[in-house]
C-alpha positions as CSV (number, residue, x, y, z in Angstrom):
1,X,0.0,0.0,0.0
2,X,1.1,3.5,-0.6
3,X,1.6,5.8,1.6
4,X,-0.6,9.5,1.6
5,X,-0.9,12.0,4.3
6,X,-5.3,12.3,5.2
7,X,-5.7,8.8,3.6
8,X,-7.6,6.1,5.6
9,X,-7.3,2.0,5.1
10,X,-11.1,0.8,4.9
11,X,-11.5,-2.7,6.3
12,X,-14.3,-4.1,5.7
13,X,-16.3,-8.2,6.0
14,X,-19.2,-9.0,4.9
15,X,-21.0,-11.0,7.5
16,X,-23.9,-12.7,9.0
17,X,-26.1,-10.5,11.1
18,X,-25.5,-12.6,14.3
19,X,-21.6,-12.7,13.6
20,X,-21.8,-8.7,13.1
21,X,-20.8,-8.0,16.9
22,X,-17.7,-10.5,17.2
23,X,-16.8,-8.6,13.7
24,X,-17.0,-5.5,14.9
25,X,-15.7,-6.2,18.0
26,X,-12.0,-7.7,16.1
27,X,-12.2,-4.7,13.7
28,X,-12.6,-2.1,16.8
29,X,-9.0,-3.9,18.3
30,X,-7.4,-2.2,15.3
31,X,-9.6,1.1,14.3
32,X,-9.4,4.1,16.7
33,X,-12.6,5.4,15.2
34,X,-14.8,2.1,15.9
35,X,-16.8,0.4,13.2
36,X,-19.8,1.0,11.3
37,X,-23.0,-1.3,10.1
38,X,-24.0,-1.3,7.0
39,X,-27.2,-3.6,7.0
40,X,-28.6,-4.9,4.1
41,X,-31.9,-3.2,3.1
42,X,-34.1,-3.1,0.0
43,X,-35.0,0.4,-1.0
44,X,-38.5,1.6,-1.2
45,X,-40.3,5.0,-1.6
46,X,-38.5,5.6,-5.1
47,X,-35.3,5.0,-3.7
48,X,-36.3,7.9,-1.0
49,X,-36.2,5.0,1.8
50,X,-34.8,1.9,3.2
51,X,-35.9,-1.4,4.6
52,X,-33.9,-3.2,6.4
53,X,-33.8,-6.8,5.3
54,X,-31.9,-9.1,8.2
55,X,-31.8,-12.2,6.2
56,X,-29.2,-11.3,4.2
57,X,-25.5,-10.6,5.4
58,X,-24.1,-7.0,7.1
59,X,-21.0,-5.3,6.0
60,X,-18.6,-4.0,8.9
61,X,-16.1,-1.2,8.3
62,X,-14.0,0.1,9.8
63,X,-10.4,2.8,9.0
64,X,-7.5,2.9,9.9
65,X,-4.8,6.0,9.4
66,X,-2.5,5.4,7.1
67,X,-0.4,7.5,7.1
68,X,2.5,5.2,8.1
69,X,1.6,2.2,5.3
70,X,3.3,-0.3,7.3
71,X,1.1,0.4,10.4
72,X,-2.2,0.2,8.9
73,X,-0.8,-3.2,6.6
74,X,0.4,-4.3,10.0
75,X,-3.4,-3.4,11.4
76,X,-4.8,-5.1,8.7
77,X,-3.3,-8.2,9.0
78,X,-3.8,-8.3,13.0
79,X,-7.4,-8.2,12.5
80,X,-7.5,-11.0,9.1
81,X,-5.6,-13.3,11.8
82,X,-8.5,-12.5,14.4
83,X,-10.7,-12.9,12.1
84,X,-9.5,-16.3,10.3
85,X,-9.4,-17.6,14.1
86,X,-13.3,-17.1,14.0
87,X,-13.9,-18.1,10.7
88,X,-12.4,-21.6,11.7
89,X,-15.1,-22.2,14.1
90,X,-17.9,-22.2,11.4
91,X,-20.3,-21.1,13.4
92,X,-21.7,-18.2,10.8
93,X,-20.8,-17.3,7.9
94,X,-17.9,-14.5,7.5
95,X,-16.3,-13.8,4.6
96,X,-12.7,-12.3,3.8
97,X,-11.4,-8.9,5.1
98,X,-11.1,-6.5,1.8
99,X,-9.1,-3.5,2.3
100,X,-9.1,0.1,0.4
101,X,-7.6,3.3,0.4
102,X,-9.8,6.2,0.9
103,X,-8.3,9.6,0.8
104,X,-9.1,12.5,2.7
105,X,-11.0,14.5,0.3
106,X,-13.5,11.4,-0.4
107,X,-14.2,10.7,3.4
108,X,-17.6,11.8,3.4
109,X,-18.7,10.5,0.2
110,X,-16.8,6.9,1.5
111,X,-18.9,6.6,4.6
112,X,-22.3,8.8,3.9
113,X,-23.2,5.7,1.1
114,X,-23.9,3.7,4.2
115,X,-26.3,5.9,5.7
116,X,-30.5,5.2,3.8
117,X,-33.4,7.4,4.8
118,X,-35.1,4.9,7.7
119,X,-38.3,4.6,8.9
120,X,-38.8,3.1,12.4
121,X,-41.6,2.3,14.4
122,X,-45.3,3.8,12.8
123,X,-44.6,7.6,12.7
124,X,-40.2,8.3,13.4
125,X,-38.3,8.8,9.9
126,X,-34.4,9.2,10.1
127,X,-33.2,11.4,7.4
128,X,-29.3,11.5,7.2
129,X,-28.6,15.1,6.6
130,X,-27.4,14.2,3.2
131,X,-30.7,12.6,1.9
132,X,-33.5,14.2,0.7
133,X,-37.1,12.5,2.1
134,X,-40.6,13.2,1.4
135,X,-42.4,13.3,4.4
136,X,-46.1,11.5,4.5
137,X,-48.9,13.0,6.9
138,X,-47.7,12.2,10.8
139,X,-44.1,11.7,10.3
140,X,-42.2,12.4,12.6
141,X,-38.4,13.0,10.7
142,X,-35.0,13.7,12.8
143,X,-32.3,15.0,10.5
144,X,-29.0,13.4,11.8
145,X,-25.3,13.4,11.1
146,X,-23.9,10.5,13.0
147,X,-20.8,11.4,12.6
148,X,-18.1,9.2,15.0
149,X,-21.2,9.2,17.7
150,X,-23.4,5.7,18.0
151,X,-26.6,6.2,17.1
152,X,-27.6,6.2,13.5
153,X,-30.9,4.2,13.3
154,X,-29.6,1.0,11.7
155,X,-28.9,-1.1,14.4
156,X,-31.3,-3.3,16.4
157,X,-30.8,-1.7,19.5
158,X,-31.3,1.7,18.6
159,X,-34.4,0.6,16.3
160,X,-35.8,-0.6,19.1
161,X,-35.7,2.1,21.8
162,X,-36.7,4.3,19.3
163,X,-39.7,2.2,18.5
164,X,-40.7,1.8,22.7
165,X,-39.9,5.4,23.0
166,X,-43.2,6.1,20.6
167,X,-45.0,3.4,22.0
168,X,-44.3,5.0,25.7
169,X,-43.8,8.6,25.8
170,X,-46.9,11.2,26.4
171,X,-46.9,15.0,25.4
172,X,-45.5,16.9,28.3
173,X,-42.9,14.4,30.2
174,X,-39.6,14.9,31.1
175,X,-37.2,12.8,29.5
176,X,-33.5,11.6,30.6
177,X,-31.7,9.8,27.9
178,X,-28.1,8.3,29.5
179,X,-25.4,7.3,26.9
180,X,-27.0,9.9,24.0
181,X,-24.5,9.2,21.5
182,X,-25.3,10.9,18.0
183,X,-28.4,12.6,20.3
184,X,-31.0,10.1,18.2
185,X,-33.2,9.1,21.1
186,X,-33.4,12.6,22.5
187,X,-34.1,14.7,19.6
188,X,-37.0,12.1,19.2
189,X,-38.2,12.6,22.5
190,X,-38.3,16.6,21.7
191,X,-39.9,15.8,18.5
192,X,-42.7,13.4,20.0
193,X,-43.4,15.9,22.3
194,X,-41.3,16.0,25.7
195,X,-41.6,19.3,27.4
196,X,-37.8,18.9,28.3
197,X,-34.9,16.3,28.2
198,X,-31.7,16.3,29.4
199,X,-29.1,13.9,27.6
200,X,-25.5,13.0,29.1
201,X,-22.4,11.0,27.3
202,X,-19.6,10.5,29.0
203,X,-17.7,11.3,25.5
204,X,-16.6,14.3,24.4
205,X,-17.4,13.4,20.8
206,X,-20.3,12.4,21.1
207,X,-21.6,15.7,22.9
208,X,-20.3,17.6,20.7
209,X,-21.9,15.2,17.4
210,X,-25.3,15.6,19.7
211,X,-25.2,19.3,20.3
212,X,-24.9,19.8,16.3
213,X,-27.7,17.6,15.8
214,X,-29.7,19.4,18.3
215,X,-29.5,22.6,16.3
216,X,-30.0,21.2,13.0
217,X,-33.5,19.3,14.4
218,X,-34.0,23.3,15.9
219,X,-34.6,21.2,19.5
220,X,-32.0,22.9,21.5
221,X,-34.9,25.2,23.2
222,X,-36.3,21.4,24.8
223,X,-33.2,19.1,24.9
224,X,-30.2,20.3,27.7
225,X,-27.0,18.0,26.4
226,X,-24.3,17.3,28.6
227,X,-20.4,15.3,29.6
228,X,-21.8,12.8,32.3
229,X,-23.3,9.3,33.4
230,X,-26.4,7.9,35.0
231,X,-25.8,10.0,37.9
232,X,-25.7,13.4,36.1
233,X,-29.7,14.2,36.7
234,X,-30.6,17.6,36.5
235,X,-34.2,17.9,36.9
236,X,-35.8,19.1,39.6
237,X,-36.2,16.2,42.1
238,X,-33.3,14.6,40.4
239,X,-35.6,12.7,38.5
240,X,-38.0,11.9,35.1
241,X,-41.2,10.6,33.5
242,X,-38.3,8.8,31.5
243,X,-35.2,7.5,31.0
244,X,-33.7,6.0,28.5
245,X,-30.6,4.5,28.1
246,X,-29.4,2.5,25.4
247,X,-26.3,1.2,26.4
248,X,-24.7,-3.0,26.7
249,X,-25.7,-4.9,29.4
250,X,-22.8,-4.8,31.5
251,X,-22.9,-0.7,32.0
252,X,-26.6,-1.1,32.5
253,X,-26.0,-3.6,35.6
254,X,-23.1,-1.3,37.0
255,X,-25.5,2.1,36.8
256,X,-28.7,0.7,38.0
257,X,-29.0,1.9,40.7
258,X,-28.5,5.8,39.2
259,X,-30.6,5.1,36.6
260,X,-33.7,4.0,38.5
261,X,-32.9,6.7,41.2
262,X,-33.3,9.3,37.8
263,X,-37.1,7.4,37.4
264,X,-39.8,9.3,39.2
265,X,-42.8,7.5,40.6
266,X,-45.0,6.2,38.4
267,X,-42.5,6.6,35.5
268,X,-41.0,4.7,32.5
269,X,-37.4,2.9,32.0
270,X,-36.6,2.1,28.7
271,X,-33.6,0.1,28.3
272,X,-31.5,-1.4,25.1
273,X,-28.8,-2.9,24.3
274,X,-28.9,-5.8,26.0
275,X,-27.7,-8.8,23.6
276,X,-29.7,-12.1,24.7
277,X,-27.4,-14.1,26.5
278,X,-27.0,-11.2,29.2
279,X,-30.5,-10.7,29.3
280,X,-30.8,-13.0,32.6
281,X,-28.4,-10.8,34.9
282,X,-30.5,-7.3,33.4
283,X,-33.8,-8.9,34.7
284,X,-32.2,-10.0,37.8
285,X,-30.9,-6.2,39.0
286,X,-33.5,-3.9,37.6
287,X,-36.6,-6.2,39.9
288,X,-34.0,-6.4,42.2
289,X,-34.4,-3.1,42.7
290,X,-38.2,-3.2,42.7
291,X,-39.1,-2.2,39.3
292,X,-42.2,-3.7,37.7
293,X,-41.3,-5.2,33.5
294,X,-43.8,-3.9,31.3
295,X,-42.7,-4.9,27.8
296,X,-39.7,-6.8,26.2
297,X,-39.3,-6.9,22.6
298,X,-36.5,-8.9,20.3
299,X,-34.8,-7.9,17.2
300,X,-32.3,-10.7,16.2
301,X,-30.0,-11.4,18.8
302,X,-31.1,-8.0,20.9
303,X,-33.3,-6.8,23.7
304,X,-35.4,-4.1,24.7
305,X,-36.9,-3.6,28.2
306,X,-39.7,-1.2,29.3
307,X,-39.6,-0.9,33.3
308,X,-42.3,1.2,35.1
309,X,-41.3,2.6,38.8
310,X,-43.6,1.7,41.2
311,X,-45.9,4.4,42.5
312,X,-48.0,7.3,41.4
């Protein structure tokens, strides 16, 4: 590989949907910038909008800097020995790391192909600032740029707080959304109607990603964004019709007590991220701590929880 100063080395496997985390999770070893999901999807609407078809294989990318050629070659071949170690076990199918060179200049273009018009749920659209959309009666469209913040629409755990968050929220409520990200889940809760929200990351990018998209969705009147955790309430009370938080399993366990302390009586919990086979230890700590389960909903390998608080 040549060398170039602002070029990036795109990895990329094409994979099955249930072999998409392990993928991303041996491509992440190697990118500082994390990975993307590129679901398949048919498009619809006259190419205006996607569905999302999850019987046919992902793509995972990721880039590394490459700048120093022999680093990112190096990179690359860490992560095609990872990811021949998996391959060996059969258990889905994974196919070959490609790699390419993508300059500088064609950055945006290189990961904005990856990023369809969405609809979610009956009435939330996700229009990546890039795409135009035509808007039926009711929708209900968030204009995002997901930048290097999680959050983007396409993957099951953020498909399905969004589509709880519809099911669950009422005009007027205040809303608490931990682990924001790309801002997604709180610019919806503005845009369905939440008379305030306040949303927390504990990363810098992806405050700053979230602040922008505030503005562009003209929610920054409603939605407060700030650097912090579970613990970073600011309501008065300390606490909210409901949070959200859309975050793995493990964090969820290790803030639970914060976030149910954030839930006021009476009020809704909405938790994702929770990949099946840690579903068992969620369940366990949230009743543990004397919330009621209201709803659970599946989306391939991933869980959604809706928890009220006990109380009125």
């Amino acid at each position: 590989m040549s060398g170039a100063s602002g070029a990036w080395l795109e990895l990329s496997v094409v994979a099955d949907v249930e072999a998409v985390e392990a993928v991303s999770e041996i491509l992440g070893r190697v990118a500082p910038g994390g990975t993307s999901v590129e679901p398949a999807y048919d498009l619809v609407d006259d190419g205006l909008a996607a569905r999302i078809d999850v019987t046919r294989p992902a793509v995972v990318r990721a880039y590394v800097p490459a700048r120093d050629p022999a680093a990112a070659d190096a990179a690359a071949a860490r992560a095609g020995e990872a990811l021949g170690h998996l391959q060996a076990f059969g258990l889905r199918p994974i196919g070959e790391l490609t790699t390419r060179v993508v300059h500088e200049a064609d950055w945006a273009d290189a990961w904005k192909r990856h990023f369809p018009v969405l609809r979610v749920g009956q009435r939330l659209v996700i229009r990546p600032t890039w795409r135009r959309h035509r808007p039926s009666p009711g929708d209900v469209v968030l204009a995002l740029d997901p930048g290097m913040a999680f959050g983007t629409g396409t993957h099951p755990t953020t498909r399905l707080c969004l589509t709880a968050l519809e099911d669950w929220i009422e005009a007027g409520e205040t809303v608490f959304d931990v682990g924001t990200g790309s801002g997604i889940l709180a610019i919806a809760a503005a845009l369905l109607g939440a008379s305030h929200v306040d949303a927390v990351d504990i990363e810098p990018v992806a405050v700053r990603q979230a602040a922008e998209n505030l503005d562009r969705n003209d929610v920054t009147g409603c939605v407060r964004i700030a650097e912090g955790s579970a613990d970073a309430a600011a309501s008065p009370g300390g606490a909210y019709d409901l949070v959200l938080a859309n975050i793995i399993a493990r964090i969820l366990i290790e803030i639970a007590t914060d976030l149910v302390a954030a839930v006021k009586p009476g009020g809704t919990l909405i938790l994702s991220g929770i990949i099946e086979p840690k579903e068992a230890g969620v369940l366990e700590t949230f009743r543990g701590l004397g919330l009621e389960l209201r709803g659970r909903e599946q989306m391939e390998d991933w869980v959604a929880h809706v928890w009220t608080q006990p109380g009125s």
